[in-house]
C-alpha positions in Angstrom: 9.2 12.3 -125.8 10.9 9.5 -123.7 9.0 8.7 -120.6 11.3 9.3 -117.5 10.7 6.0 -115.4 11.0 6.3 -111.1 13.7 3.7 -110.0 11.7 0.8 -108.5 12.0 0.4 -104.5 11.0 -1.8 -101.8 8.6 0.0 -99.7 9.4 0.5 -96.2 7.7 -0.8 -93.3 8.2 0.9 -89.9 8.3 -1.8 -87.3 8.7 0.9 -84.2 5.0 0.3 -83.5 5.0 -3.1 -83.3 8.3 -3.5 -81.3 6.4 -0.9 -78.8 3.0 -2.6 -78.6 4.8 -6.2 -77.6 7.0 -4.7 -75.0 3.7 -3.1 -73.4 2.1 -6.8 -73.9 5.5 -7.9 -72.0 5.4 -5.5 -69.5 1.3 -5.9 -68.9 1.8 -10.0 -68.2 4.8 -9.5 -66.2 3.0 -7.2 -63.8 -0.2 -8.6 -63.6 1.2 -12.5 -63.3 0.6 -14.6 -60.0 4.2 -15.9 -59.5 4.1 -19.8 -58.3 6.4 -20.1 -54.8 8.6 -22.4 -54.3 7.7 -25.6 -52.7 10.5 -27.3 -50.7 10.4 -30.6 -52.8 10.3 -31.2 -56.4 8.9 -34.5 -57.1 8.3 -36.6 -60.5 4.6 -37.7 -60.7 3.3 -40.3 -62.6 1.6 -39.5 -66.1 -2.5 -39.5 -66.6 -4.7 -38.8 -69.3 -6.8 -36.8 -66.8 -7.4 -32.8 -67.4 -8.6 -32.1 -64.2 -6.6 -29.1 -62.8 -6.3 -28.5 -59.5 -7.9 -26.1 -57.2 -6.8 -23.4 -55.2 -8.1 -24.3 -51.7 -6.1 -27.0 -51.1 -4.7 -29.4 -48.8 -1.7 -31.0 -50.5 0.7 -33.8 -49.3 3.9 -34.5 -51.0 5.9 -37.9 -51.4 9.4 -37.8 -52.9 11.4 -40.5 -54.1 13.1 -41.3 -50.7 9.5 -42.0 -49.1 9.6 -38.8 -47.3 6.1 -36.7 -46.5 5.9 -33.2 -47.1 2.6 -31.1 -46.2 1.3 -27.6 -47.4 -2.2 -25.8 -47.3 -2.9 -23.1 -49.2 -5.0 -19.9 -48.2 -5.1 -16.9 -45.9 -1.8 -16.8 -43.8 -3.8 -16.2 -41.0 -5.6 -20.1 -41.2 -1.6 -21.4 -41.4 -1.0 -19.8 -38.1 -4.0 -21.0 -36.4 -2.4 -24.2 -37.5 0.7 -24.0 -36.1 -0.8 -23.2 -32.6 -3.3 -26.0 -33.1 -0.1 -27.9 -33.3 1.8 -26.4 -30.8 -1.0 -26.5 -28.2 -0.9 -30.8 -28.7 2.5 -31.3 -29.2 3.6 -28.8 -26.2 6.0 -27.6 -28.6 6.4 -23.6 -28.5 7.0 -21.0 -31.1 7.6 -17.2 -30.7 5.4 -14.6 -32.8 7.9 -14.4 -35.3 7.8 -18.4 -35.8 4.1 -18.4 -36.3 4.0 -15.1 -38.8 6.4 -17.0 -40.8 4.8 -20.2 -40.8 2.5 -18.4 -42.3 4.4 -17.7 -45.5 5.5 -21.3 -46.2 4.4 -23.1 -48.9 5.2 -26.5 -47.8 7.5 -28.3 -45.3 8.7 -31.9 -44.4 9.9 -31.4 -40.7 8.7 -33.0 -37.9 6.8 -30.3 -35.6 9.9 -30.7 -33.0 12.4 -29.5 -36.0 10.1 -26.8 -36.8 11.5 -24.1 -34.4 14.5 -24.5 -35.8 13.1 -24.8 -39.5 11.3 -21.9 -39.1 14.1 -19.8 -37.8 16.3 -20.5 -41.3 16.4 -18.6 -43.8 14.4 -19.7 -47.1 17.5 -20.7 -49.4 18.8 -22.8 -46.1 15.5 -24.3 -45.5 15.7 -25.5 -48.8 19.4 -27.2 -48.5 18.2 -28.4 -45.2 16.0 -30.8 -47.3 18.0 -31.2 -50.0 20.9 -32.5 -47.6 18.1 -34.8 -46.1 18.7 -33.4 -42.8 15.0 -33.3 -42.3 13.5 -36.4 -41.0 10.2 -35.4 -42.8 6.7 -35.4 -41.3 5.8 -39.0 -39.4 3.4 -41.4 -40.1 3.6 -44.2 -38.5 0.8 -45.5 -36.4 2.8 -44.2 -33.3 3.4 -40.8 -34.3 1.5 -40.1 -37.1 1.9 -36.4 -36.9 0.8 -36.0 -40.5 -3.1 -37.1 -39.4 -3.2 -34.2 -37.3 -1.9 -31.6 -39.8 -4.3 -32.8 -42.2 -6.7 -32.7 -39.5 -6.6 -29.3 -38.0 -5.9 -28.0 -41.4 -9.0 -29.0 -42.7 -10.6 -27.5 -39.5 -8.7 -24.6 -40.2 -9.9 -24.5 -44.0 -13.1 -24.8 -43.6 -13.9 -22.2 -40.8 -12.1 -19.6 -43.9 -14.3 -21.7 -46.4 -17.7 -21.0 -44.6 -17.1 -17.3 -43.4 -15.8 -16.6 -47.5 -19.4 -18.1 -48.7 -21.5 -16.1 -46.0 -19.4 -13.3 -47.0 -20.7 -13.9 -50.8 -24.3 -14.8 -49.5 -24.4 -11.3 -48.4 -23.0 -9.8 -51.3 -26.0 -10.9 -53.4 -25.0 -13.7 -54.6 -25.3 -17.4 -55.0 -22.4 -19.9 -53.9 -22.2 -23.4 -54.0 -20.8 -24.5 -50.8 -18.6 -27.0 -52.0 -16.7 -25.2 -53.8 -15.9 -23.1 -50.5 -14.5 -26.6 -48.5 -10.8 -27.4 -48.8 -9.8 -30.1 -51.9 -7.2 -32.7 -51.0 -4.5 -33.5 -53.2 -1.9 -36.1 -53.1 1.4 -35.9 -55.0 3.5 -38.9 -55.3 7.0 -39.1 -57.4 6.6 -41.9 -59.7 9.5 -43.9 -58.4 8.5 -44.2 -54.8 7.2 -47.5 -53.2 3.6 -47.7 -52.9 3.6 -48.4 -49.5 5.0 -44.6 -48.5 1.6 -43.9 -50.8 -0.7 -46.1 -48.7 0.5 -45.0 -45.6 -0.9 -41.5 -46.2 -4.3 -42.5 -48.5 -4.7 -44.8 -45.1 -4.4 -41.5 -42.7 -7.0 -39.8 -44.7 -9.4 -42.7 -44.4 -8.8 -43.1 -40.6 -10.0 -39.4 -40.8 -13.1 -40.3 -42.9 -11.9 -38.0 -45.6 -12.2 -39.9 -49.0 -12.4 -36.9 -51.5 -8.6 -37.5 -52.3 -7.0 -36.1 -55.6 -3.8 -37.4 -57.1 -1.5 -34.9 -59.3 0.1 -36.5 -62.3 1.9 -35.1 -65.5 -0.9 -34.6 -68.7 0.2 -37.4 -71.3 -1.6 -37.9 -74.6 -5.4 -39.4 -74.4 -5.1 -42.0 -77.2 -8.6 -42.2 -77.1 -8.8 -38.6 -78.5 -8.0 -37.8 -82.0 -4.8 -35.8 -82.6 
């Protein structure tokens, strides 16, 4: 008797599962993502070999292409505000409550602290074509106004008093800290087509405040010592 052969099929595969896992892995790294903010300027940095990322308590000052200074600190919002009335206190410029709260929430800025009132009371899309336009006459540092030494200045007093009580808070909790990593970094951030000199002028401020532990951000090229 003939045997009755089964047609031959491809066999099935269900891919539902799969589609459902990777929209839950989607979904996961969506919701539990730290979002970058915006910072006012974009610059272009130069290229470096180094791998060194960089920290999260930091001091950072900006430099675009035009020369113009840009500073931003990151941290509690409650160390930015001591800032600002730091600030406000030496420059007898004032600021209302709501000012300082959102001064608090800024990344970055390139204002003198004379614009600031009026920087602060903008909205964040116009404070962004407000230094896009170049309306903003950036953060001084000339020898005669060099507003940008006391920003770095009472920001790093401001940093530090939130680094110290942050590593007695640890010391208490049982553990053991290492102090420096508890004191603000400081990072400079140059676009690759500026002059040098706008660059001096701020690694000069920071030595006239004895504080030599500066960073530089660059873009990651290839280490040709390294083999691919």
């Amino acid at each position: 008797m003939a045997k009755i052969s089964r047609p031959k099929s491809a066999p099935a595969i269900d891919m539902t599962p799969m589609v459902d896992l990777a929209f839950l892995l989607v979904t996961f790294f969506m919701l539990s993502a730290n979002f970058r903010t915006d910072e006012v300027v974009q610059v272009d940095t130069p290229s470096s070999i180094s791998e060194m990322t960089m920290p999260e308590n930091v001091v950072l000052i900006t430099v675009d292409q035009g020369g113009r200074v840009y500073f931003g600190i990151s941290g509690k919002e409650e160390a930015k505000q001591n800032l600002l009335k730091r600030m406000s206190e030496k420059y007898k410029v004032p600021f209302s409550p709501e000012q300082i709260t959102t001064f608090g929430s800024l990344t970055d800025f390139g204002c003198t602290i004379q614009e600031m009132p009026a920087f602060l009371n903008m909205s964040s899309e116009e404070r962004k074509r407000f230094v896009a336009e170049g309306k903003t006459m950036a953060i001084p540092t000339d020898s005669t106004n060099n507003q940008l030494k006391d920003w770095i200045n009472f920001g790093n007093i401001e940093m530090l008093a939130v680094g110290e009580k942050a590593y007695f808070d640890a010391k208490d909790r049982g553990l053991e800290p290492n102090i420096n990593e508890f004191k603000p970094k400081f990072v400079l951030k140059v676009d690759g087509k500026a002059e040098y000199l706008y660059a001096k002028r701020v690694i000069e401020t920071f030595r006239d405040l004895n504080l030599n532990n500066l960073n530089f951000i660059t873009s990651l090229e290839a280490d040709p010592r390294k083999p691919q």
